[in-house]
C-alpha positions in Angstrom: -26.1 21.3 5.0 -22.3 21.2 5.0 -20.3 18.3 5.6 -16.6 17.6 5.5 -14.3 15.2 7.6 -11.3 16.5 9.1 -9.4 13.3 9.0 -8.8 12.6 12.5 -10.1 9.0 13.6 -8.9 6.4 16.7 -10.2 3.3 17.3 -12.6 3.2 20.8 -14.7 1.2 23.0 -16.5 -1.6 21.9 -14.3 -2.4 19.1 -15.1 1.1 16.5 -13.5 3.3 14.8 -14.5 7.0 15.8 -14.1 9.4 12.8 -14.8 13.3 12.7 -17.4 15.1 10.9 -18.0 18.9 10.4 -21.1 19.8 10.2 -22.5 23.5 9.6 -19.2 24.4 11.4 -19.8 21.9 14.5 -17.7 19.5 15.2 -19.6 15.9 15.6 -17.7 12.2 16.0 -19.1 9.4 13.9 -18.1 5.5 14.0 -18.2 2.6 12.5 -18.9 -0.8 13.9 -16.5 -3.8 13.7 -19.4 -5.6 12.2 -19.7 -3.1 9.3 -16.0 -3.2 8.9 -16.0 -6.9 8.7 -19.5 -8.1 7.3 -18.5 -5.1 4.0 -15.4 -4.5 4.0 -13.1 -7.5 4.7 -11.7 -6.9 7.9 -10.4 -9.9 9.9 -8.8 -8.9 12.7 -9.1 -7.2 16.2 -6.2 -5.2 16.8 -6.4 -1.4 16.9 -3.9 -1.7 13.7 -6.3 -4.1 11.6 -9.4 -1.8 12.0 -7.7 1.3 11.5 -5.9 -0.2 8.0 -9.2 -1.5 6.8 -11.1 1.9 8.2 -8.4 4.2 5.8 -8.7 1.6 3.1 -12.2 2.3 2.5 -12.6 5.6 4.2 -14.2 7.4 1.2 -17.1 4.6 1.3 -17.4 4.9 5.1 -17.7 8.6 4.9 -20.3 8.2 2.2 -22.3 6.7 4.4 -21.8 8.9 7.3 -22.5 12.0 5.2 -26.2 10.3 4.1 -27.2 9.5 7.4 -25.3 12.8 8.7 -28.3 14.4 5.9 -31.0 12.4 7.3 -30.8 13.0 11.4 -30.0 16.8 11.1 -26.2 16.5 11.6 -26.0 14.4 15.1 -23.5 12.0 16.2 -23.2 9.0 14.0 -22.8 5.2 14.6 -22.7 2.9 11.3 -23.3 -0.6 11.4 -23.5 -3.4 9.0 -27.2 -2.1 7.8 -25.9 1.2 6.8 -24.2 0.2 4.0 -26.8 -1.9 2.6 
């Protein structure tokens, strides 16, 4: 299975950060919780600019984790929370 990110991320609903994945060739969104961006990687704050700073700040550990789970449900959507990166 391949899988790259293309970079592109926003902060959505619900207080996450959408980011996309390419996998195979497909397109597929991915997210991570504000839990997860708290509880492991020291976020403190709310605001669309706090969650995107911390999201970019530890992007390459966030998309680690999307990529295994990405490997383990046959490329579908993902949506990390705080047990993910246990």
């Amino acid at each position: 299975m391949r899988i790259g990110f293309s970079g592109r991320r926003e902060v959505v609903a619900a207080a996450r950060v959408a980011f996309e994945a390419n996998v195979d060739g497909a397109n597929v969104w991915c997210s991570v919780s504000l839990d997860a961006l708290n509880d492991h990687f020291g976020n403190d704050g709310t605001s669309a600019h706090d969650l995107v700073g911390t999201f970019e700040a530890n992007r390459a550990q966030i998309e680690n984790a999307a990529r295994r789970v990405l490997e383990k449900n046959g490329g579908r959507s993902v949506e990390l929370e705080t047990g993910d990166f246990n």
